[in-house]
C-alpha positions as CSV (number, residue, x, y, z in Angstrom):
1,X,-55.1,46.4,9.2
2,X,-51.6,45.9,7.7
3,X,-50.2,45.1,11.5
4,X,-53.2,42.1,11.8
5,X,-52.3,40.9,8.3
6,X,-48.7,40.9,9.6
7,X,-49.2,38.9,13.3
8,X,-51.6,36.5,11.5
9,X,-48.7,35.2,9.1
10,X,-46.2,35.6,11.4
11,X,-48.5,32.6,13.8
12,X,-48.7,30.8,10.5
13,X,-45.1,30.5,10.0
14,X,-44.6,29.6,13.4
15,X,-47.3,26.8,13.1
16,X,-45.8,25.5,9.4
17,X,-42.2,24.8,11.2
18,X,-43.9,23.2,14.5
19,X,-46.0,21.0,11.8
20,X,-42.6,20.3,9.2
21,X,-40.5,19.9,12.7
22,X,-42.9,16.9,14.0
23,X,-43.5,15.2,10.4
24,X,-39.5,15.0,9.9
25,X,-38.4,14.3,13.6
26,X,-40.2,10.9,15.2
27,X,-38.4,11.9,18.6
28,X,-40.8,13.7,20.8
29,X,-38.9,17.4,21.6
30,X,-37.9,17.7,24.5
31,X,-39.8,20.0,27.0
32,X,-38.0,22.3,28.9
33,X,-38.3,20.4,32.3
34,X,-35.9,17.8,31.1
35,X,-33.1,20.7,29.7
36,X,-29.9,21.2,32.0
37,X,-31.9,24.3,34.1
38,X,-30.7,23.1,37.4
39,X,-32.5,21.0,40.1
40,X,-29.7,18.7,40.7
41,X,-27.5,19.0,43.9
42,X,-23.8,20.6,43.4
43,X,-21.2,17.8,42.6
44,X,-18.7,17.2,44.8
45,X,-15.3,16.2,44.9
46,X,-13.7,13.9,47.8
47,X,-10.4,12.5,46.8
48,X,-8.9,11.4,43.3
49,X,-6.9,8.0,42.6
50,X,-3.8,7.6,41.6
51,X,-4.2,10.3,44.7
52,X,-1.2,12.8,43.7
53,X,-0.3,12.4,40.0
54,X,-1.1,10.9,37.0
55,X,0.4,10.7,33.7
56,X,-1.3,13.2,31.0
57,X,-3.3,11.7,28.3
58,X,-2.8,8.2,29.8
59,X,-3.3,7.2,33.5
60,X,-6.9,6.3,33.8
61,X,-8.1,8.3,37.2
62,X,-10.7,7.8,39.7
63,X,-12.5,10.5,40.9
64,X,-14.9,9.8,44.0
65,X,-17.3,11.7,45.4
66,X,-21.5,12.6,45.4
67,X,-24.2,13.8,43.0
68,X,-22.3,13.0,39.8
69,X,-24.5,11.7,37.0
70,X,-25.2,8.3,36.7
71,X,-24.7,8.6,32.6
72,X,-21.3,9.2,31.3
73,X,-22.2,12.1,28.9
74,X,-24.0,13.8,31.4
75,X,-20.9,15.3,33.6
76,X,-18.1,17.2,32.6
77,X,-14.6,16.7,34.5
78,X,-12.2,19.7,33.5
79,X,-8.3,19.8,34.4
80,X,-7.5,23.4,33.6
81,X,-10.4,23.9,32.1
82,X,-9.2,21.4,29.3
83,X,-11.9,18.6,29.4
84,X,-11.0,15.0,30.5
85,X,-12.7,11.7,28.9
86,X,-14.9,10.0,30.9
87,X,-14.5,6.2,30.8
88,X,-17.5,5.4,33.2
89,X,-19.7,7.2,35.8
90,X,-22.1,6.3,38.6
91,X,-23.5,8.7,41.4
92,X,-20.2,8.6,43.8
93,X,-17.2,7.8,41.1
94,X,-16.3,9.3,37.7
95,X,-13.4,7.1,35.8
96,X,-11.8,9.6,33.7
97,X,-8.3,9.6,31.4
98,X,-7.1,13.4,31.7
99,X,-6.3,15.5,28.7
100,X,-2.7,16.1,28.2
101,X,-2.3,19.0,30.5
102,X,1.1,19.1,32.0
103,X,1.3,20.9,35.3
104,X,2.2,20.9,39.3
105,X,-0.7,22.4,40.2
106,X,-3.4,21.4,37.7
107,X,-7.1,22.7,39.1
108,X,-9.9,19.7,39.1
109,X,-13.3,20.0,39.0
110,X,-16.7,18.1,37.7
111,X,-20.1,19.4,36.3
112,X,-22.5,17.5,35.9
113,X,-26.2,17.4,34.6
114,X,-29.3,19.7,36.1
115,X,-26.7,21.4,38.5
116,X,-26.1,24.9,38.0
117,X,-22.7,25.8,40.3
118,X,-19.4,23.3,39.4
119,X,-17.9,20.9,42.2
120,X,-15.2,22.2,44.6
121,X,-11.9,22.2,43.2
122,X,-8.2,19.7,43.7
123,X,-4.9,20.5,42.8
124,X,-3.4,17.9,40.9
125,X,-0.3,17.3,39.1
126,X,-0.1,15.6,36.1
127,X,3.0,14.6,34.2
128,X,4.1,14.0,31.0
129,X,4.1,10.0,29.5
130,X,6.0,11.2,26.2
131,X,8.6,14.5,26.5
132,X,11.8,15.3,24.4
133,X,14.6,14.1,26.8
134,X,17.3,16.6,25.4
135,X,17.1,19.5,22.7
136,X,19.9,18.6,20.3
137,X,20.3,21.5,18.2
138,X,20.0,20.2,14.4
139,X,20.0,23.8,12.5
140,X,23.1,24.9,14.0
141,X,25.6,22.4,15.7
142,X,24.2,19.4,13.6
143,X,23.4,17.2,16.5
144,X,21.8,14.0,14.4
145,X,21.4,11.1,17.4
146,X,21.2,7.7,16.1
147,X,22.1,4.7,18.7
148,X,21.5,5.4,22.6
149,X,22.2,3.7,25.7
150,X,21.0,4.2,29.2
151,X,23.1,3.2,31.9
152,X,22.3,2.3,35.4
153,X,22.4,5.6,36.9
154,X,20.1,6.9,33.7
155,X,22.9,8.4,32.1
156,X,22.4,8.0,28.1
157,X,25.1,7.9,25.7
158,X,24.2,8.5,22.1
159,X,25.8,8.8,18.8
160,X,25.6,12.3,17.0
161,X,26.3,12.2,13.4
162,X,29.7,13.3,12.3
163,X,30.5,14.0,16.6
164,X,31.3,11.3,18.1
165,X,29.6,9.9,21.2
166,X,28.6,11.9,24.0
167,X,26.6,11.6,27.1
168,X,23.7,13.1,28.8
169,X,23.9,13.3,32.4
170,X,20.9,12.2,34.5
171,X,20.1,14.8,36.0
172,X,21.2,17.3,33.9
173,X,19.4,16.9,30.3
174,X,20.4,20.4,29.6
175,X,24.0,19.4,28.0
176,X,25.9,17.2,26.1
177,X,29.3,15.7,27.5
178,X,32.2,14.4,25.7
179,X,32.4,10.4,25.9
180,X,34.7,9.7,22.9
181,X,35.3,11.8,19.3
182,X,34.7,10.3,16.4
183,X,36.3,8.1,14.6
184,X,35.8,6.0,11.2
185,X,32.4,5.9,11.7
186,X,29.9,8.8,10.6
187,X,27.4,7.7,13.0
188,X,27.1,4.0,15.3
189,X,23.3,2.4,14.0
190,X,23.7,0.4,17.6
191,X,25.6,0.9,21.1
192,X,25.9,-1.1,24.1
193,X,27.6,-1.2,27.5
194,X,29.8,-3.9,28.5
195,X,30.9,-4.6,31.9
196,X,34.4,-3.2,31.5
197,X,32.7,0.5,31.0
198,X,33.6,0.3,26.9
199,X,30.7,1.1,24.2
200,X,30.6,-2.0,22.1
201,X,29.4,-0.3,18.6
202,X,28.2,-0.7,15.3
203,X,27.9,0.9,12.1
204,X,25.8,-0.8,10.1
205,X,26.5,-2.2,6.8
206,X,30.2,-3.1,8.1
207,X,31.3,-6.7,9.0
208,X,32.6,-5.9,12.3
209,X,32.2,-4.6,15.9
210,X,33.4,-1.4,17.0
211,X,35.3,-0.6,20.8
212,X,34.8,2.7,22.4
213,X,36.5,3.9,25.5
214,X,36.3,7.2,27.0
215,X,38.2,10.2,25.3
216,X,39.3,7.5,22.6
217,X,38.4,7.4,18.8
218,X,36.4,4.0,18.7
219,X,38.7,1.1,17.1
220,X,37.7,-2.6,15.5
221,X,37.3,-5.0,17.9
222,X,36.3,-8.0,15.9
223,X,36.3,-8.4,12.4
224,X,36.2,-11.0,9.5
225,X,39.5,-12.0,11.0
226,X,37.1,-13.3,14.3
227,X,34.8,-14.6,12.4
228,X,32.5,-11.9,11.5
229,X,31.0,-12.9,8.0
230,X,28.7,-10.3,7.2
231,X,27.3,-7.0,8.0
232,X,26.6,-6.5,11.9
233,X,23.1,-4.2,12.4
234,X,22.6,-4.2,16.1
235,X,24.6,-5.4,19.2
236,X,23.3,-5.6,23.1
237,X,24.9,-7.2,26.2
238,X,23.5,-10.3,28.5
239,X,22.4,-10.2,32.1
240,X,26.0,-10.7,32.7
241,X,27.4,-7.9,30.3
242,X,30.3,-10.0,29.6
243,X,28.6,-11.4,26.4
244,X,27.5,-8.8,23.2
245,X,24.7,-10.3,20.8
246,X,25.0,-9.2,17.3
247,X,22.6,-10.0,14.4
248,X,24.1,-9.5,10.8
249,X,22.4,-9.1,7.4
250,X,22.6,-12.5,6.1
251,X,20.6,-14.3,9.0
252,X,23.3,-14.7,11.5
253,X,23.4,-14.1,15.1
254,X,26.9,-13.7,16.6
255,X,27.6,-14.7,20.3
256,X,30.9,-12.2,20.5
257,X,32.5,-12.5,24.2
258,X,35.3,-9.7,25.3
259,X,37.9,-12.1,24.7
260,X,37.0,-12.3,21.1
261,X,35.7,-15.6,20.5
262,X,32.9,-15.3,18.3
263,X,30.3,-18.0,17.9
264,X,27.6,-18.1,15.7
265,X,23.5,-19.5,15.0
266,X,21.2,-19.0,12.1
267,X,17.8,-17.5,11.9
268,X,15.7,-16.7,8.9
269,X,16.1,-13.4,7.5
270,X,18.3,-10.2,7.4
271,X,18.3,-9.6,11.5
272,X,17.6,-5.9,12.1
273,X,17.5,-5.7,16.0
274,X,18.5,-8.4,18.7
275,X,17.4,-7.5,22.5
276,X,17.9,-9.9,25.4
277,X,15.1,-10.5,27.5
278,X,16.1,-12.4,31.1
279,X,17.2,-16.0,29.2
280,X,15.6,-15.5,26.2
281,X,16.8,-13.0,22.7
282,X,14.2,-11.3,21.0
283,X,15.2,-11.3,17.2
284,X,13.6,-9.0,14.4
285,X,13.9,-9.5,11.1
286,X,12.8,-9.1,7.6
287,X,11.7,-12.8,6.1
288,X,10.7,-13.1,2.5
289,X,9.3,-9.0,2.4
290,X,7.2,-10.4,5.9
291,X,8.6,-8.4,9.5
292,X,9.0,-11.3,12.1
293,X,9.9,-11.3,15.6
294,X,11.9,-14.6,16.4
295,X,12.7,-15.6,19.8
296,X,15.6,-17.9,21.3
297,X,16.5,-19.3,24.2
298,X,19.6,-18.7,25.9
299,X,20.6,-21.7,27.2
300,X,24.2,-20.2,28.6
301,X,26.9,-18.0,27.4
302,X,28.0,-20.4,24.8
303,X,24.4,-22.1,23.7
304,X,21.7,-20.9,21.9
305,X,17.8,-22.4,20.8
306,X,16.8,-22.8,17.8
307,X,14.5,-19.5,16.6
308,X,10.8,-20.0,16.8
309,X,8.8,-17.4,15.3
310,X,6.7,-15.0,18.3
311,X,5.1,-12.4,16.3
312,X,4.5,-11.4,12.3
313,X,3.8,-8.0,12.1
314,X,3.4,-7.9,8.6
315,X,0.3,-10.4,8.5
316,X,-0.8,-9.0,12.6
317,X,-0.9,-5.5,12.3
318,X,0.2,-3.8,8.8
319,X,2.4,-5.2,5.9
320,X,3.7,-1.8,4.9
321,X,5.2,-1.6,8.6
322,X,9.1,-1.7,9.4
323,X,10.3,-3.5,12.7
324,X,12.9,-0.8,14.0
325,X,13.6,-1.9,17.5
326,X,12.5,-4.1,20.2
327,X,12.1,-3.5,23.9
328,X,10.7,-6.3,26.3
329,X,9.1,-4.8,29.9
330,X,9.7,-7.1,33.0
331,X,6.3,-8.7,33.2
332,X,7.4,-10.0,29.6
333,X,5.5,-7.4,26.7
334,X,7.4,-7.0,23.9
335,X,7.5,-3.3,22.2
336,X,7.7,-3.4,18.7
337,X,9.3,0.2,17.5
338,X,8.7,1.0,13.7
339,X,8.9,3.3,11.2
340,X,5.0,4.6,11.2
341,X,5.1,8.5,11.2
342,X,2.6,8.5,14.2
343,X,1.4,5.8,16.9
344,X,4.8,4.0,15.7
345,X,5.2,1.5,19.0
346,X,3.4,-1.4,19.5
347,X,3.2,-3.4,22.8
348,X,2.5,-7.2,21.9
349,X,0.9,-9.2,24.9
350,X,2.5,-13.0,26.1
351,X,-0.5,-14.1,24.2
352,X,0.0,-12.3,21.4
353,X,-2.8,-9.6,22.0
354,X,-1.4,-6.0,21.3
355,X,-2.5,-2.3,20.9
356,X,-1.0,1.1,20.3
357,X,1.4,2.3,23.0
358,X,-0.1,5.9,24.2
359,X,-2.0,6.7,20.9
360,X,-1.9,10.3,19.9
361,X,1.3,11.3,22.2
362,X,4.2,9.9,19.4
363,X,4.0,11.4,16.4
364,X,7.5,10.3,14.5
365,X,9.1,6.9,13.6
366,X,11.3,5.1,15.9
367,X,15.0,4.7,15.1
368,X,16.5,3.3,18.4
369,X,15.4,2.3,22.0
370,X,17.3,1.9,25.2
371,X,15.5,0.7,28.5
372,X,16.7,2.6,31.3
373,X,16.9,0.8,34.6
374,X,13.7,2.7,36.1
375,X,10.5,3.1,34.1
376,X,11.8,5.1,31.3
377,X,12.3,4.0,27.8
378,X,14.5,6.4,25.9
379,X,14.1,6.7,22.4
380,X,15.4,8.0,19.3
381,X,12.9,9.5,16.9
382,X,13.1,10.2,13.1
383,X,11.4,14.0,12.2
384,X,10.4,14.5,8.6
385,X,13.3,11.8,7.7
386,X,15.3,13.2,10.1
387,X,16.8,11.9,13.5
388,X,15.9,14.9,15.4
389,X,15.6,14.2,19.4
390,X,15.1,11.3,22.3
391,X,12.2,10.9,23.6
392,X,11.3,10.2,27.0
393,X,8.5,7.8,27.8
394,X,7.7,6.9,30.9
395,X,6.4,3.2,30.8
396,X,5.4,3.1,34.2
397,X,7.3,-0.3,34.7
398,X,10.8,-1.6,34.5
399,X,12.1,-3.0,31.4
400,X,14.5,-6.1,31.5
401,X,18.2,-6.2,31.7
């Protein structure tokens, strides 16, 4: 009697949840025909585009091939197990972006709705868009890099705080080599590579221009007594490397040629970064608490336009942001480096358009760039208000020079 009494309110229970289930839910459940049992044919994989790498976390990939879901959250594309995201999908092609994996051999393969076994399998490669080009050792020879350089063999000179300037080989990112001790500075804000092989330098917050040559302590090369009248922040060459730009702290940009003649323009603000870009100068500066990107054209060694303003970031993007550097690609985007503690580049469009370069993959601010003559863009990143390393980032373009 107690075992009936039992059953019968054990059905009841079961019969109160089916009713409460239906009066709270106005989707019909599902019946177990239309659950992910199997019935659909095995996925396959025929070849994947770029066909042999990509870059982790970033190149959007192409996978082709039969019975793949028509409905993007229906399959499942795996590299290493780790899953990709799948940008769109139809029966023969999955578009995926793959998870930041970084291998040689990185093993593909797709599942997808209804079918019970996983596709056949590719070895890929996948590579990293964002890596730390060298491991200065902070905690116990005090290597602090501040300006960089790449040359056009991809060797990168950078200042080290308190050490001088040395040089990473390409090649050989494993060591440091002596360029030139140090000398009055404690560290060079900016460097640059002329075309007699000396590092044009400066220091920030000095009213001057710095010489460098190898296994030398750096010595003035123009001063007040040139013409400098106010604090130099950041220095690059031309397309001919015979002329070094310079923008100071009281709105001035300095033509500076290796003779020593210095000429100079105005633009509105204290200039923080100057880059050249084919005949035109990028300038970034800070305008009445607003960070502005100015642009110039170079008419010829001698003659510059007058500034017209290219891009607010303050009133664009964020007005607690803080234009570090600039870095202008061949096809004409300009990268806007900052001091955001993640996401901190931005890469502003010819028409203005922008978005995050490789979200998720930065996480520190910028303190320096240098454009290598390939597709890497070197940079100097600040750690916990530290400058800590150089990161590699492969842009997957050339920058301009």
């Amino acid at each position: 009697m107690m075992n009936i009494l039992y059953k019968t309110l054990g059905i009841l229970s079961v019969v109160g949840l089916l009713a409460l289930y239906s009066c709270n839910n106005d989707e019909v459940a599902p019946s177990l025909y239309e659950l992910p049992v199997g019935g659909a044919n095995t996925p396959v994989i025929n070849s994947i585009d770029p066909p042999n790498s990509a870059l982790a976390g970033v190149t959007i990939v192409t996978i082709t091939g039969e019975n793949f879901n028509p409905s993007v959250n229906n399959n499942f594309v795996f590299f290493n197990g780790q899953p990709a995201s799948i940008l769109s999908a139809s029966p023969t092609e999955l578009v995926v972006i793959p998870p930041v994996v970084i291998s040689d051999s990185v093993v593909v393969k797709v599942s997808s709705y209804k079918s019970e076994d996983f596709s056949n399998t590719i070895i890929y490669k996948l590579e990293p868009a964002v890596s730390e080009y060298y491991p200065f050792d902070a905690e116990q020879n005090k290597e602090f890099p501040y300006g960089i350089w790449a040359t056009n063999q991809e060797n990168v000179y950078v200042s080290l705080s308190g050490l001088g300037i040395k040089e990473i080989v390409a090649g050989t990112p494993t060591s440091l080599v002596e360029f030139a001790p140090k000398g009055p500075e404690t560290f060079f804000r900016a460097i640059t590579l002329a075309s007699d092989n000396a590092i044009y330098a400066v220091r920030g917050g000095v009213r001057g221009v710095y010489k460098v040559v190898a296994n030398t302590k750096p010595a003035a090369f123009v001063s007040s007594a040139n013409g400098i009248s106010d604090n130099v922040n950041d220095v690059e060459y031309d397309a001919t490397r015979d002329v070094i730009w310079g923008g100071g702290s009281t709105g001035i940009l300095y033509i500076i040629k290796l003779d020593k003649n210095v000429k100079k323009y105005n633009v509105d603000g204290v200039v923080n970064a100057v880059r050249v870009a084919k005949n035109d100068l990028f300038i970034a500066t800070t305008t009445n608490d607003e960070e502005i990107v100015w642009k110039s054209a170079i008419f010829n060694a001698d003659s510059l336009g007058a500034p017209e303003q290219y891009f607010n970031v303050s009133t664009s993007i964020d007005p607690s942001l803080k234009i570090a550097d600039l870095a202008v690609s061949e096809d004409g985007d300009l990268y806007i480096g900052t001091d955001q503690a993640s996401d901190p580049i931005y890469n502003v469009h010819p028409d203005k358009s922008y978005e995050t370069l490789y979200p998720g993959l930065i996480d520190a601010p910028v303190y320096s760039f240098s454009w290598g003559y390939g597709d890497i863009l070197y940079v100097t990143n600040i750690v916990d208000g530290v400058n800590k390393t150089v990161l590699k980032i492969n842009m997957q373009k050339q920058g301009t020079h």
